[in-house]
C-alpha positions in Angstrom: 331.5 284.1 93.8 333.4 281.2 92.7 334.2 280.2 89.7 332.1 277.2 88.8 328.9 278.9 90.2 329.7 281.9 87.5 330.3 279.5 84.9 326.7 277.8 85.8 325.3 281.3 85.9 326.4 282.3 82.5 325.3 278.9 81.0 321.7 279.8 82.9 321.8 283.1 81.1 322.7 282.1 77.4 319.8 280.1 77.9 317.1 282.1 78.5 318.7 284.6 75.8 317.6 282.6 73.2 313.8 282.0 74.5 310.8 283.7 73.5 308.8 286.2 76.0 306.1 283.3 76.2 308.6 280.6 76.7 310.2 283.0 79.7 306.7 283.2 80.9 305.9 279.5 80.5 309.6 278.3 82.3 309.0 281.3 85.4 305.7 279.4 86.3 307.1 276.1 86.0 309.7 277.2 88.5 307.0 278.5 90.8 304.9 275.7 90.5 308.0 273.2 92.1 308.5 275.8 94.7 304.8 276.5 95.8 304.4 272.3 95.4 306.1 271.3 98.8 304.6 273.7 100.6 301.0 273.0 99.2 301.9 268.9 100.2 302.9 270.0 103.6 299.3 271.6 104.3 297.3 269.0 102.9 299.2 266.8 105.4 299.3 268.8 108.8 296.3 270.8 108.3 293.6 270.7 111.2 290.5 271.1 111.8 291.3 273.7 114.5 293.7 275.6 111.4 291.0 275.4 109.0 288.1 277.0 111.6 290.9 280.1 111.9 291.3 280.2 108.3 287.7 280.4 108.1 287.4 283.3 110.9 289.7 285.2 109.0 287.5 285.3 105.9 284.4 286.8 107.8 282.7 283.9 108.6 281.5 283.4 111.7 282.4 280.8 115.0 279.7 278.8 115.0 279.1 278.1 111.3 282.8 277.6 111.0 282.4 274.9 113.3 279.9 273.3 111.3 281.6 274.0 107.9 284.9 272.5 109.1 283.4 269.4 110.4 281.0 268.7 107.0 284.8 269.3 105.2 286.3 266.7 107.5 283.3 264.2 107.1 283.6 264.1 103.1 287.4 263.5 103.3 288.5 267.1 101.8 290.2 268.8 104.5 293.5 268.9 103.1 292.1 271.2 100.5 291.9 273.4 103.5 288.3 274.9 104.3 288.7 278.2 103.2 289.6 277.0 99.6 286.7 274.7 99.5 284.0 277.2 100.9 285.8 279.6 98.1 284.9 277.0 95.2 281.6 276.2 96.1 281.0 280.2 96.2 282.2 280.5 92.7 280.0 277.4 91.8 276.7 278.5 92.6 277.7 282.3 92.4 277.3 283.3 95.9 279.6 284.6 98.5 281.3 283.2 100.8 279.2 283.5 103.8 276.4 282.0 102.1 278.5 279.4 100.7 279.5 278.6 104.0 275.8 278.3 105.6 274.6 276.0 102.6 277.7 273.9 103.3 276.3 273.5 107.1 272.5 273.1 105.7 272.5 270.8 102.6 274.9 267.6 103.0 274.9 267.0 99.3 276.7 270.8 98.8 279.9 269.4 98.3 279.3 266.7 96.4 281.0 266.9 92.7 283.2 270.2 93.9 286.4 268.6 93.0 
């Protein structure tokens, strides 16, 4: 290692000597926070509605409702949540799972309203 990135490193390290175990806790999920946020920006930008029907197969739910589910999240403008996240919150909402979240997505075109 070079010298100036063991100088940096020991600087690093004093630091986080003198913090508490909460303030280590509170600085590691700041840190993963900026290096989950680009990634998160990158999906809500080149998501499709072909991505978000997969993600949707892959959490049980069938191809025909996913078809309908995916389209009702494109309608309202909240496919860069990504599908499987919104038929997720709207599960927890009303307490059901996610199948039937899904189908009351496809049957009632107010289900979404106020998710977010």
């Amino acid at each position: 290692m070079s010298e100036d990135r063991i100088k940096k490193f020991e600087a690093r390290r004093q630091q986080l000597r003198t913090m508490s175990d909460e303030q280590l806790k509170t600085r590691f999920w700041e840190l993963c926070n900026q290096m989950v946020e680009p990634m998160i920006d990158y999906g809500k930008k080149y998501t499709s509605q072909s991505i978000e029907r997969s993600v949707l197969l892959r959490m049980g739910i069938d191809s025909v409702t996913s078809q309908g589910v995916v389209s009702r999240i494109n309608e309202v403008g909240m496919l860069g949540k990504g599908a499987g996240h919104v038929v997720l919150k709207l599960s927890q909402k009303l307490k059901v799972d996610i199948r039937e979240a899904a189908k009351r997505i496809n049957e009632d075109k107010n289900a979404l309203n106020g998710l977010f």
